[in-house]
N, C-alpha and C positions, 0 to 999 in steps of 0.2 A: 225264506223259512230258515229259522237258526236252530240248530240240537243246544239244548241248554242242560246243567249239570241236573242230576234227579228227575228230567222226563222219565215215564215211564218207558219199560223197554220190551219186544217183543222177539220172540224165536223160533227160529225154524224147529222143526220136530226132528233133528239133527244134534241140537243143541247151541248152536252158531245166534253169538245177542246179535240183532240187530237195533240200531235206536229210531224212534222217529223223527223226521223231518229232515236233514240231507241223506240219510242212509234208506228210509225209506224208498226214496227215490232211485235208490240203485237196484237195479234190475235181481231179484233173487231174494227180497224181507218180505218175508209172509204176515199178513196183517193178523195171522191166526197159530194159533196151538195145534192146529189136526194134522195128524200125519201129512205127509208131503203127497200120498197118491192121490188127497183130496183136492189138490193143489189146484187150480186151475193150468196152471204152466206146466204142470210135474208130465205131461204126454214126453214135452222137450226139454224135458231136465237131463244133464247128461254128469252127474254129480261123478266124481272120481271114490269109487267105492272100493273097502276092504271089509273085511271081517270085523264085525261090530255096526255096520251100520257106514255110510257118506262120511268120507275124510276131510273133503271141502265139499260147500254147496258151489252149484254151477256157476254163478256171478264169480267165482273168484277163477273159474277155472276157462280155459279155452281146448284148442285142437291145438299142439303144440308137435310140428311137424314140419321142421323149420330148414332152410337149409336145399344143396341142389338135392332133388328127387333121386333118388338109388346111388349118392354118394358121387362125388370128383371124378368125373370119367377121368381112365388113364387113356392121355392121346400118344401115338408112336410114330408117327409122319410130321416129319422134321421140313417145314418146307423151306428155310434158310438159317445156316449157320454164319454166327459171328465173332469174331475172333478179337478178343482185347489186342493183340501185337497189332493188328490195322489198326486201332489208334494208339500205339506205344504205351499199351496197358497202363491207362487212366492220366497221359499228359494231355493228349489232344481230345475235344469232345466229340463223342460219340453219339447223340442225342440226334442226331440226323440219319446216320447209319442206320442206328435199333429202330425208327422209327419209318425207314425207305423201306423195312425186311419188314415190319409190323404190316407197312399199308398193301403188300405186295402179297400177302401171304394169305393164301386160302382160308376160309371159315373150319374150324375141326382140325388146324394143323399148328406145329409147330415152332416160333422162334428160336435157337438154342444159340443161348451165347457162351461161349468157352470162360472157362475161368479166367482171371483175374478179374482188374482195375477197367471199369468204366466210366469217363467223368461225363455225368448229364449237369451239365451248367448253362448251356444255349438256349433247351426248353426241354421238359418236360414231356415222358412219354406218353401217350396217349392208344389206348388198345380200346377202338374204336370196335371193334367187332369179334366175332366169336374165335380166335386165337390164344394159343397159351406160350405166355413168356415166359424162356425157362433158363436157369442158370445150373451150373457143376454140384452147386449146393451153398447154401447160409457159410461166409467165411472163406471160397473161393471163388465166386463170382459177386463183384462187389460193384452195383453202383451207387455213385458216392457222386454228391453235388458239395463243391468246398466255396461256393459263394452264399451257402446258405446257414443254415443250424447251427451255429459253435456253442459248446458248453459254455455257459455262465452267460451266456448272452440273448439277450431277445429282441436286436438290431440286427438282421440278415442284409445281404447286399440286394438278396433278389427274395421276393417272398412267393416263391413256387417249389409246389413238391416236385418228387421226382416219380412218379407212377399215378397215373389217373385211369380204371377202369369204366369206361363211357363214353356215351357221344362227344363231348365236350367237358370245356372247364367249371360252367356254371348254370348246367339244365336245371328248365322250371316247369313247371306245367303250363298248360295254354290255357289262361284263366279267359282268352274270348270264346272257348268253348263248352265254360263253367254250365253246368243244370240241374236244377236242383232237385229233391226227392218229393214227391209230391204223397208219399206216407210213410212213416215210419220204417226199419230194416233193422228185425229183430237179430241181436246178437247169437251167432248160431247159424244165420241164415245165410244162402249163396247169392243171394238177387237184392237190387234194386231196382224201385218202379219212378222213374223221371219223364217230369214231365216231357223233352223231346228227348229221343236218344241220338238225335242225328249226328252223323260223326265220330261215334263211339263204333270200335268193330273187336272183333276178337283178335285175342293175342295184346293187343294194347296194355299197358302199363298206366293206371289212372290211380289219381289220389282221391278218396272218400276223407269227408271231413265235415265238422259241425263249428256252428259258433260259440264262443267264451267269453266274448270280450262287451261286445255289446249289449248280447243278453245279461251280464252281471248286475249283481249290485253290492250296494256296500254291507258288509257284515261285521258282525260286535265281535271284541277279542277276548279269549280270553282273562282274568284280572290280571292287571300287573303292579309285584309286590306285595299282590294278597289283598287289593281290591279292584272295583267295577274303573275300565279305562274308557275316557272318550273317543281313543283313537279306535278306527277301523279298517279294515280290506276289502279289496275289492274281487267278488268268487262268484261262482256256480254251485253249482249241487257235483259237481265234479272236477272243478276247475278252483285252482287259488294262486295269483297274483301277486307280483312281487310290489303293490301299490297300493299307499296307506292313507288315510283322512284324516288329520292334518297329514299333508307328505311327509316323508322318512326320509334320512342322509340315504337309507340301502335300497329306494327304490328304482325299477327300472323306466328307463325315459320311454313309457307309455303315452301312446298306444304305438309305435314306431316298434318298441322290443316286443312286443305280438305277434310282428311279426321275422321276429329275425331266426328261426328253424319252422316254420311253417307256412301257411299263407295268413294275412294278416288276420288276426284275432281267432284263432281253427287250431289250435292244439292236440284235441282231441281226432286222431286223424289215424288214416292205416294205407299204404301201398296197396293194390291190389291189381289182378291181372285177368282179363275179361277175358271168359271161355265160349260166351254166346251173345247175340246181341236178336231179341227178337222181340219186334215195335219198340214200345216204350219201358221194356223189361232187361235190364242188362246183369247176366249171371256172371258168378266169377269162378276161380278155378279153385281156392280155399274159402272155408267159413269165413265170416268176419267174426273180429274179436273181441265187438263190446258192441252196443245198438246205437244208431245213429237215429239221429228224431227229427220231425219236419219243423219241430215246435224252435229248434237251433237250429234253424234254419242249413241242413244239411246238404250238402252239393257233391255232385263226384266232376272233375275234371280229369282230362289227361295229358300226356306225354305225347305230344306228336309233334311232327317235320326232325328239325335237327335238333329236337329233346328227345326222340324214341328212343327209348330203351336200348343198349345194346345188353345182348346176350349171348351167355355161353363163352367169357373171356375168363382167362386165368393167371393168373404170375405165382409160378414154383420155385424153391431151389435155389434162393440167392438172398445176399444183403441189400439194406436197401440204406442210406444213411445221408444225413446234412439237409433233408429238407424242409423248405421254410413254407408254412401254410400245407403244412403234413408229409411224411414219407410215401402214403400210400392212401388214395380217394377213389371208395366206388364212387360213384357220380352219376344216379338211371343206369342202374346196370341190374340183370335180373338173372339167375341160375349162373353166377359169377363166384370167384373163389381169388384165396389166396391162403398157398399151402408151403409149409416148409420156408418159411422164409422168416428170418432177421429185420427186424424194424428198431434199428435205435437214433440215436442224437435228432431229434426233428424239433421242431416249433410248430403248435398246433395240435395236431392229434397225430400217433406211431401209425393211427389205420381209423381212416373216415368211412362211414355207411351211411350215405344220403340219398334221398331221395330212390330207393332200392330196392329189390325185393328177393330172398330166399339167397340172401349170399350168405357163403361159406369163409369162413376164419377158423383155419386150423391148425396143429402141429407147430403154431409158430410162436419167437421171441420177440417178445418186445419188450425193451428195455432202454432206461437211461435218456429219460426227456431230455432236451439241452436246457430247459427252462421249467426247472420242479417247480412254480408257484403259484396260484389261483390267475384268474383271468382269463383264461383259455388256450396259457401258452403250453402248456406238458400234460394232456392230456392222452392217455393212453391207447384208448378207442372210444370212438364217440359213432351215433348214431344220431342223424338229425332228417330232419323232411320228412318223416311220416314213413321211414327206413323200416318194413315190417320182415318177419318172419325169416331173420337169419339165424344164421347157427354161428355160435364160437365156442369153439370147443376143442380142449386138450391141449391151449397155448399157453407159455410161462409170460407174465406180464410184473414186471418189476421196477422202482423206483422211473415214478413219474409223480405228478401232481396228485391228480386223480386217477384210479387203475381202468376208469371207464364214467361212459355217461351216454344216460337217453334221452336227446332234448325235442321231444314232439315225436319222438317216433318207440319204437322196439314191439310194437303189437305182434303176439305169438312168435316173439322170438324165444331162442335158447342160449343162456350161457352154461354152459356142461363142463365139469370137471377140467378147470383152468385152476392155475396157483398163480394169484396177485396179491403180489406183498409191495412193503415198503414206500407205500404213499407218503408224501412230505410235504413240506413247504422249508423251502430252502431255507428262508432266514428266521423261520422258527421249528427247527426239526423235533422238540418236544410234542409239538401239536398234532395231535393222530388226523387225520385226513381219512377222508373217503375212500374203502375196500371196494368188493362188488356191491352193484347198483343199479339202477336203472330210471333218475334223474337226474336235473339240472337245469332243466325250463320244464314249465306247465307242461300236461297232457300224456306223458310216457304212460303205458296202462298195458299189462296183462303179458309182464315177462316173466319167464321161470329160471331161475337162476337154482342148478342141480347140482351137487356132486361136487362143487369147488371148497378151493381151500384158500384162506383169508383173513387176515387182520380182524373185517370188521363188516357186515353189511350195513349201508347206511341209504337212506334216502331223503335227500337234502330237499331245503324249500327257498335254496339260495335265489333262485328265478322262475319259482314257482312248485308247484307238486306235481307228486307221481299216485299215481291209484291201481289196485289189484294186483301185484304184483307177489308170485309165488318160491320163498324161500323153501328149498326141499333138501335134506341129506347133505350139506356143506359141512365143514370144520370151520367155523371164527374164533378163529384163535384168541383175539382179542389183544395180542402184539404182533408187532412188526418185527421181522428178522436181523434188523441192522440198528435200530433208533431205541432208545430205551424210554425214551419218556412216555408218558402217561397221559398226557393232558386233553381231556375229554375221549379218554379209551373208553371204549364202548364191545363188546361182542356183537350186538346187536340194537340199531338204532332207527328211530324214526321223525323225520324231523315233523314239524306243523305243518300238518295240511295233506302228508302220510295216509291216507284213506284206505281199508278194507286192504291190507296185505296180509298175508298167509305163511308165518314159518311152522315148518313141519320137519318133522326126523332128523333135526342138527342138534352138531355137538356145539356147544357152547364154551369158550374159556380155552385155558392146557392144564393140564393135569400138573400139579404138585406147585403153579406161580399163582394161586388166588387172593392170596394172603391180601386183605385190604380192599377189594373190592367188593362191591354190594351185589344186589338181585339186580336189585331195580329204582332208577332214577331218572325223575322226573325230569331232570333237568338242572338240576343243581351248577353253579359255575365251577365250581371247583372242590364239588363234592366226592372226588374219587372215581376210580372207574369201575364200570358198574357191567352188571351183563346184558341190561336193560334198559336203552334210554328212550322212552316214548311218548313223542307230542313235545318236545321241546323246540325251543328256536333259539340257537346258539348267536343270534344278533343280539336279542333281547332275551339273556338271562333269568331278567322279571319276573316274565310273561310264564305265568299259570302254562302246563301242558294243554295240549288242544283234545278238548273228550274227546274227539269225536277216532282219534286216532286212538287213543287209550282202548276205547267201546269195539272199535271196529276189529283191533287186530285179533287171528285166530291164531293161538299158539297151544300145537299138539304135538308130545310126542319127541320133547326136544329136552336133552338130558344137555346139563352144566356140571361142570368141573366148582364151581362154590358150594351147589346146596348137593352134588353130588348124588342126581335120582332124577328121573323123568318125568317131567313135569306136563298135564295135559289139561288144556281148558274144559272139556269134556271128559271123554272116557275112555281109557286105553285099547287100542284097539289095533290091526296088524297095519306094517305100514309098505306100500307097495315097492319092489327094488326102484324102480324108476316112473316119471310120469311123461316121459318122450321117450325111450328106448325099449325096442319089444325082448334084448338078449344083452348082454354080456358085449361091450364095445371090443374092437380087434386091440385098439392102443393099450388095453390091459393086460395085455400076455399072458403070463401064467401070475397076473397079481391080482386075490382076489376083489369080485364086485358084489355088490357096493360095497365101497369102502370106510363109506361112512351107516354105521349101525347102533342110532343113540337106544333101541331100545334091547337091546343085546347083549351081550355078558363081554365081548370085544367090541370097543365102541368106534376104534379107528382101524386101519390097515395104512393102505402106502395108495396116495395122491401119484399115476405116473410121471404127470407134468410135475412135482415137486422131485418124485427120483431124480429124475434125467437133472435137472439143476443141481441138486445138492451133488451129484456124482460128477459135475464139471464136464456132462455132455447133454447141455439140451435137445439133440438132434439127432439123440441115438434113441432107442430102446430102452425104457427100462431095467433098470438091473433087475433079475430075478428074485425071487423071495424064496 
């Protein structure tokens, strides 16, 4: 079933259009005009309400509670100290040492290595269980791998990072003890019912997941150059593919890239951690964040032998620099962290989330990919495997490729009040690149990106789409702090295939550089930058916007620096300080919250993670106001 341009369209008693025929389908389009109490579903509606009536209906929203439970225990039992002079402060490698005091060291205690030079070049640390590695701080405790990362280059001698939190290098789930759902598990809910649960126990770490790839078919595109094209896609009613009819030069070598961040052809997918296991009913300890259907052939597998989970591991307090295939990989790691620490010159990603659940990224820098350029070499944080419900928050992320990406995973996560500027591509630094986000392959779904400040939010359909995803109270600036060009500037963008995303209460643009830029553009190649680009496909220029992104998106409440007034697709109405936080974070001090207040007489304040930069100490306290 294809959404076609002038279907008729239907709406919640909210005001929110939904279309028929792929959006129908998405859990939360009322086939009806009558108030929502009539609803049949409305018992389990859990809509995010203000004054005036539902700010979002519940499909776009989840349980956004992300992150370790009551915050980064502080540990104080040191169970072995390491001292850079034992290996001549970073000539001789150290990576056997850190890692003799890692295996030796109690669950709940501490590694503490002294400041300087440590060179991990032999292999790569591994903090296999619940211990926190700790350094003096970002800048005097430095491990550094110089066989891997170098600026300008994306040929390493050795392609290993230098810090892996997990069992191992490359845990997977144990797809021989795959089973599938034998009804439906409505988004909302704590249980699934399979047909055998044997083998499944609590505490366990399992992936839930549905099909994309098989169940597909091909779909019409929109026109290109302003008429009907023969070529088509291959999608779901939630799912869209980087694979065309005639093929494309930009497609992916399907069905092999299906599976390359999930299990094959399962995009649609979330971590989860099993609180009860009774017969054939397996509870878990958070909601799920979107519904899994028996019709997509839905299955939950898990993490067991030498893939379980490790938990309760941390790395504080130090740099991490030169490695190749990432600086820093959780890896199945679950109530895991990484605080205060320095992530730059790497290849790959500054900080991997894979395969995961409720880790913690905070307070930290990461900066200066060794390889600004698409491919996958400078990416800044990435989340893949069905990586759910972490939290990043309050880190400075600066000149990389991409400032982040969610490829088959980020369900119920948080990105909170981070400052990520200065996306590039090296050998064309005109081209604006990807701010925060939450794509880059098929299936990322139902992240809340709060409170940040930013170039640009985009979500790209380079290797597929991202769906429901919640922009709330950011600054998009719409430039980059170091790059002057413009080319394909956007404040706020959505590429094809973009489905049922939610911006609310941002600001749009900077005040007094609009000059030249528009509202809203569909897509234009070199139409100017615009504050709005939605349903385009930056491969194919051509190519008409995708309705169904245009129809779908909710924008309330979000004031621009061009038309200069707050704009709302419905009806103005109060907007909540936050949609994960019950108070006022500590890392704000005395600088007020929220900081971002598009419908307000003061529309901005002070971003802390931008203080601390602009003041030339990432690692301090905000300057006071």
């Amino acid at each position: 079933m294809r959404v076609q341009p002038g279907v008729p369209r239907i709406r919640y008693a909210s005001g929110v259009v939904c279309l028929l025929g792929l959006a129908l389908a998405h859990a939360g389009c009322q086939a009806s005009e009558a108030p929502a109490s009539t609803s049949p579903a409305s018992a389990e509606r859990s809509e995010t309400t203000a004054a005036g009536g539902p700010l979002l209906p519940e499909d776009r929203i989840t349980t956004w509670k992300p992150g370790v439970p009551g915050g980064i225990p502080v540990r104080t039992k040191v169970c072995a100290s390491v001292a850079a002079s034992r290996f001549r402060d970073g000539q001789s490698d150290a990576s056997q040492g850190i890692q003799n005091a890692i295996d030796a060291c109690p669950a709940g205690q501490v590694v503490q290595l002294s400041s300087g030079d440590f060179l991990i070049n032999d292999a790569f640390l591994l903090i296999h269980k619940g211990v926190t590695l700790r350094g003096e701080g970002p800048g005097r405790t430095v491990l550094k791998r110089t066989n891997g990362a170098r600026p300008g280059s994306y040929q390493p001698s050795v392609a290993d990072p230098i810090v892996i939190l997990g069992p191992t290098r490359w845990p997977r789930p144990d797809e021989s003890g795959t089973r599938a759902l034998v009804t439906d598990a409505a988004k909302g809910s704590r249980s699934v019912t399979l047909k055998d649960a044997g083998g499944f126990a609590k505490a366990q770490l399992v992936l839930l997941d549905e099909e994309h790839y098989a169940t597909g078919a091909w779909r019409e595109l929109p026109n290109r150059n302003g008429v009907p094209t023969s070529v088509r896609t291959w999608a779901t009613d939630r799912v869209v593919w980087q694979r065309h009819d005639p093929p494309a030069p930009e497609d992916d070598p399907l069905p092999e890239a299906a599976g390359w961040f999930s299990r094959a052809g399962r995009p649609i997918v979330e971590v989860k951690e099993i609180a009860a296991v009774d017969r054939n009913v397996v509870t878990f300890t958070t909601p799920l964040h979107i519904g899994y259907r028996a019709s997509h052939a839905a299955q939950l597998t898990r993490y067991s032998g030498g893939n379980a989970a490790v938990r309760d591991a941390g790395l504080e307090d130090l740099t991490v620099t030169g490695g190749a295939n990432g600086n820093v990989r959780f890896e199945c790691a679950a109530y895991s962290w990484m605080k205060n620490v320095e992530s730059t010159v790497w290849l790959g990603e500054g900080v991997a989330i894979n395969n995961s659940f409720r880790v913690e990224l905070r307070d930290s820098y990461i900066h200066d990919a060794a390889w600004p350029y698409p491919g996958g070499g400078g990416y800044a944080i990435s989340l893949s495997g069905g990586a759910a419900e972490a939290l990043i928050e309050n880190n400075i992320v600066l000149n990389a490729n991409k400032m982040m990406v969610a490829r088959s995973a980020g369900a119920g996560s948080v990105v909170g009040y981070n400052y990520m500027d200065d996306g590039q591509i090296a050998s064309d630094p005109d081209w604006v690149e990807v701010g925060i986000n939450g794509s880059h392959m098929a299936g990322s779904h139902h992240m809340l990106f709060e409170g940040n400040e930013s170039f640009n939010y985009d979500s790209d359909n380079t290797h597929g789409n991202a769906i429901d995803h919640t922009v709330f109270r950011n600054h998009l600036t719409g430039f980059r702090r170091s790059f002057a060009g413009l080319r394909n500037a956007r404040a706020a963008g959505l590429m094809f295939g973009s489905w049922w995303h939610s911006f609310v209460g941002n600001v749009l643009g900077t005040e007094g550089r609009m000059e030249g830029w528009t509202y809203e553009d569909a897509g234009v190649p070199w139409g100017g930058p615009a504050i709005w680009k939605l349903g385009y496909n930056p491969i194919h220029w051509e190519q008409s916007a995708d309705p169904l992104v245009r129809s779908s998106v909710l924008r309330e409440g979000n004031f621009d620096y061009l038309t200069n007034r707050v704009n709302w697709d419905t009806q103005p109405r109060e907007i909540p300080p936050s949609l994960y936080l019950e108070a006022k974070p500590a890392f704000f001090g005395t600088l007020p919250w929220p900081w971002v207040d598009a419908t307000g007489t003061r529309k901005l304040a002070v971003l802390p993670a931008r203080a601390r930069l602009d003041a030339g100490t990432p690692f301090a306290p905000p300057p006071a106001q």
